[in-house]
N, CA, C and O of each residue as an XYZ file, in Angstrom:
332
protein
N      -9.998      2.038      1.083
C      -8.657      1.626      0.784
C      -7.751      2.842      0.973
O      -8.086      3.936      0.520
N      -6.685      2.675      1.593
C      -5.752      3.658      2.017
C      -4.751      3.455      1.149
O      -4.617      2.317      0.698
N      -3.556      4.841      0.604
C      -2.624      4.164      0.295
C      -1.308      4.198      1.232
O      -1.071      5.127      2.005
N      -0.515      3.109      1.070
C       0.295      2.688      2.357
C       1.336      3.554      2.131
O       1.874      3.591      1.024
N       1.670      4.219      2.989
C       2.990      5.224      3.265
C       4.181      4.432      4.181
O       4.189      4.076      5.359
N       5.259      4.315      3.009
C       6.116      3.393      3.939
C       7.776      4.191      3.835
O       8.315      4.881      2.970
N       8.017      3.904      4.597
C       9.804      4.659      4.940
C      10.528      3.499      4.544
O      10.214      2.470      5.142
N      11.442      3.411      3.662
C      12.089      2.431      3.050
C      13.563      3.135      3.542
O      14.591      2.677      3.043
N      13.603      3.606      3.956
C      15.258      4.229      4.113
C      16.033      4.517      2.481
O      17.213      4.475      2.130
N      14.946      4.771      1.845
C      15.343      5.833      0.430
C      15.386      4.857     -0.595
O      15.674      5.110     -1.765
N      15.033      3.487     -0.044
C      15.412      2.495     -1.162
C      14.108      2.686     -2.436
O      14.370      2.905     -3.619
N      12.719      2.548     -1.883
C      11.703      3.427     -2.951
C      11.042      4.578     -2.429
O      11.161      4.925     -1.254
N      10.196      5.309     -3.457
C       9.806      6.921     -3.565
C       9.114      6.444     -2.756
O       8.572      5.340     -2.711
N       9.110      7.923     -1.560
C       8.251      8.234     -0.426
C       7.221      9.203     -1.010
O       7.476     10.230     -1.639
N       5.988      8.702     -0.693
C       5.096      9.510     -1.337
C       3.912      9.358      0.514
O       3.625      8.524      1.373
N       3.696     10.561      0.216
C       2.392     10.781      1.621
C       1.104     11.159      1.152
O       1.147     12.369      0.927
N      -0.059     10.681      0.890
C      -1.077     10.923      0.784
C      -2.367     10.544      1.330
O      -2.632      9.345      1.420
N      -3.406     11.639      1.796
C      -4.247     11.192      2.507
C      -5.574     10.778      1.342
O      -6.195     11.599      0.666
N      -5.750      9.454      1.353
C      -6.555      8.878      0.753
C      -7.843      8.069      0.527
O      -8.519      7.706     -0.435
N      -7.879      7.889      2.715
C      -9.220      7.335      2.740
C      -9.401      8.133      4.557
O      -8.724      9.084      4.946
N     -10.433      7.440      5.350
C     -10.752      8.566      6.349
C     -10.050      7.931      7.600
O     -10.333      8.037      8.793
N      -8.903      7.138      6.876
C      -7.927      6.256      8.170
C      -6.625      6.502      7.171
O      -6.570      6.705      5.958
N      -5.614      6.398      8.176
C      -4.177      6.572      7.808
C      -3.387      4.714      7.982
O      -3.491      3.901      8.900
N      -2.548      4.631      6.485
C      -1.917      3.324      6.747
C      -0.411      3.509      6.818
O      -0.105      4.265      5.896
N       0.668      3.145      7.513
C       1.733      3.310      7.162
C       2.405      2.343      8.160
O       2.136      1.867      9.263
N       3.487      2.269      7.181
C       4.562      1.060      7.494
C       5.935      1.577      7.814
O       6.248      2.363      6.919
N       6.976      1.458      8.800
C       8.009      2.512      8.986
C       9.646      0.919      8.919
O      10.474      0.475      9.714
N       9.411      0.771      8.066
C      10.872     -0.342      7.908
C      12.750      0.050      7.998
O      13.739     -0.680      8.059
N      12.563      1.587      7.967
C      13.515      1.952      8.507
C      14.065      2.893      8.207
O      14.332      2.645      7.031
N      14.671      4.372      8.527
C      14.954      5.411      8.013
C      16.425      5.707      7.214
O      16.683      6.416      6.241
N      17.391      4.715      8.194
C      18.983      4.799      7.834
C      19.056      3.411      6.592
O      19.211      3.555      5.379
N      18.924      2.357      7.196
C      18.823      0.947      6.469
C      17.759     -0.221      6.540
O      17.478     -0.952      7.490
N      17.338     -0.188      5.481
C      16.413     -0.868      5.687
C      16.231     -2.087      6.090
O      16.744     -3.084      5.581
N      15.138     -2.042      7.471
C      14.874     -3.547      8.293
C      15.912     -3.401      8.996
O      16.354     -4.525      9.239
N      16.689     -2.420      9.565
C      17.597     -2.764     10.828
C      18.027     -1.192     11.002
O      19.185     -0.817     11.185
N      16.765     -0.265     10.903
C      17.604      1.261     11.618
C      16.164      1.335     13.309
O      15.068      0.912     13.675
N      17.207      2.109     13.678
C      16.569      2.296     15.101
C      15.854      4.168     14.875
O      16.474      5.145     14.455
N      14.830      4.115     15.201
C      14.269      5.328     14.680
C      14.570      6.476     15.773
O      14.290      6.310     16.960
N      15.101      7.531     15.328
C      15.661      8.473     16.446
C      14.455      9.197     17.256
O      13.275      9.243     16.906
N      14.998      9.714     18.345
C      13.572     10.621     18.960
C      12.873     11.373     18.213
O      11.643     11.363     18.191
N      13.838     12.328     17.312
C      13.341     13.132     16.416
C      12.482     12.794     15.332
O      11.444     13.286     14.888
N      13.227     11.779     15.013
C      12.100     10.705     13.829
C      10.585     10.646     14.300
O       9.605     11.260     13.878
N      10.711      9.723     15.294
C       9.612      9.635     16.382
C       8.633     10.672     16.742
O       7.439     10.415     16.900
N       9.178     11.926     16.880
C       8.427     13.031     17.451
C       7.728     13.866     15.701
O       6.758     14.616     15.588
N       8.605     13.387     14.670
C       8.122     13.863     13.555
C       7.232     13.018     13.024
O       6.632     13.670     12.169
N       6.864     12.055     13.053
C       5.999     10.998     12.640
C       4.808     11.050     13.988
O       3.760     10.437     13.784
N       4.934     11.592     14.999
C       3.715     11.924     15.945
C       3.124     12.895     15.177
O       2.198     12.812     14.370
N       3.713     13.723     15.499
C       3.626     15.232     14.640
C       1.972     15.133     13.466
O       0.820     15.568     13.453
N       2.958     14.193     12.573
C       2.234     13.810     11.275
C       0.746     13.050     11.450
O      -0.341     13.211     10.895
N       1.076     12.437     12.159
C      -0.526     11.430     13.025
C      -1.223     12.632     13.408
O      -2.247     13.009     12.839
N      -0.567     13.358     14.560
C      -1.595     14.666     15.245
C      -1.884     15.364     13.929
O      -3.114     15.369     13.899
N      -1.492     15.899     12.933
C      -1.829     16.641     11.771
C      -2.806     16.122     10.563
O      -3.496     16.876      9.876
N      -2.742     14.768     10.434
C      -3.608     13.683      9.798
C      -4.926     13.697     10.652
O      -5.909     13.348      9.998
N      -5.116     13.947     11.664
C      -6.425     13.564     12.345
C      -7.134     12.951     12.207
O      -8.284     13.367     12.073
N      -6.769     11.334     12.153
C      -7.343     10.515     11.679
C      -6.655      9.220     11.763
O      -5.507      9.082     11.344
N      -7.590      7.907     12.500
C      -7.010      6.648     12.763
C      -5.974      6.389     12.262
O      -6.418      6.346     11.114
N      -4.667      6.116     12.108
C      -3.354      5.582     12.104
C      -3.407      4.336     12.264
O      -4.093      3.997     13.228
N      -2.807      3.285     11.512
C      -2.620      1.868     11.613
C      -0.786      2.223     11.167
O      -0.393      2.325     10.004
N      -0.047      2.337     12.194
C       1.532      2.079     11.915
C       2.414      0.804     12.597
O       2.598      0.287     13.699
N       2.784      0.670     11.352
C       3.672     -0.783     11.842
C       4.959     -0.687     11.768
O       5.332     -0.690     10.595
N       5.896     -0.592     12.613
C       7.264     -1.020     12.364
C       7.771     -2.046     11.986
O       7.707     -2.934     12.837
N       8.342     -2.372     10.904
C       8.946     -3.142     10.571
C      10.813     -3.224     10.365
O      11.486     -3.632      9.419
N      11.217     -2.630     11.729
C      12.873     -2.440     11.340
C      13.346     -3.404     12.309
O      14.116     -2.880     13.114
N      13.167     -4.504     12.481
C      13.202     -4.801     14.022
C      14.793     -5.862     13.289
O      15.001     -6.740     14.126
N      15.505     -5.956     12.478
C      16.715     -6.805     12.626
C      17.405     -6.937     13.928
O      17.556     -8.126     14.210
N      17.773     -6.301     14.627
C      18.103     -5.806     16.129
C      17.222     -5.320     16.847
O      17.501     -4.553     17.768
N      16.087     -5.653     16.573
C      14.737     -5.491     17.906
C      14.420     -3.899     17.623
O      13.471     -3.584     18.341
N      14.702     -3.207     17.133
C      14.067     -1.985     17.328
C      12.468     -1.282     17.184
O      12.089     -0.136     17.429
N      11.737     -2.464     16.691
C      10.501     -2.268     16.449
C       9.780     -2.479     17.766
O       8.644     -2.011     17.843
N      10.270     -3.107     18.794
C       9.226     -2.724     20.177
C       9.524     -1.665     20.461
O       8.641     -0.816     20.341
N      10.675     -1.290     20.887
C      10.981      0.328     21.125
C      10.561      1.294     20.808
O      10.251      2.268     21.494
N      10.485      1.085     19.393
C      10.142      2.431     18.866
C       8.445      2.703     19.104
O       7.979      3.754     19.543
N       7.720      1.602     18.739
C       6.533      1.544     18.811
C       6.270      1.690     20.474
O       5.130      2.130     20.622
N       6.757      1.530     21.429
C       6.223      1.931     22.588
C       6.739      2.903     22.790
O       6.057      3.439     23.664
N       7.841      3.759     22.458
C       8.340      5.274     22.503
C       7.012      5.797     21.607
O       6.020      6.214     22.205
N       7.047      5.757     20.393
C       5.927      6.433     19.880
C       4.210      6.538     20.582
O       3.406      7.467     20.657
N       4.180      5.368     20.930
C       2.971      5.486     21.490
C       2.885      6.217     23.401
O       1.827      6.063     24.010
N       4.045      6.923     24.078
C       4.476      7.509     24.705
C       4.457      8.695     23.862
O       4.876      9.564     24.625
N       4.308      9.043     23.156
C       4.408     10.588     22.835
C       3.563     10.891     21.926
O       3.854     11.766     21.110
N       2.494     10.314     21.884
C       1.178     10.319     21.220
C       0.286     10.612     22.319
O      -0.669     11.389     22.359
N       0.856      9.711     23.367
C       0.006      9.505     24.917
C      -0.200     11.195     25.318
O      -1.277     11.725     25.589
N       1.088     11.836     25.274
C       1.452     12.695     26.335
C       1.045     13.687     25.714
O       1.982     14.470     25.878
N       0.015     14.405     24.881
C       0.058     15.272     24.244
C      -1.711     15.610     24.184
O      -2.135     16.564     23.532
């Protein structure tokens, strides 16, 4: 059992902990929640965090009010690729 690390866009406490030998996290939105578009930088800091975790990642976007959850998730997985 993992515990789920989720980006609420500040609405509840962000807490990061590695807790089982796989990573769970949920990314619903950084500015507002369920409708922010995640910036490159966001993106490249949440790679970052995967490459530093070393260890299976299950991440789901969930900001998609205006579609931003394919995007981001195929930008991210572009810069996971390339590295």
């Amino acid at each position: 059992m993992a515990l789920c690390i989720s980006d609420t866009a500040g609405r509840y406490p962000f807490h990061e902990a590695v807790t089982a030998d796989f990573m769970y996290v949920r990314l619903h939105g950084s500015k507002k929640l369920y409708a922010s578009d995640y910036s490159e930088e966001e993106l490249q800091a949440w790679a970052q965090r995967i490459k530093t975790w070393g260890k299976d990642t299950y991440l789901y976007f969930d900001n998609d009010f205006a579609g931003y959850a394919v995007g981001n998730a195929k930008r991210l997985k572009e810069i996971l690729g390339s590295s």
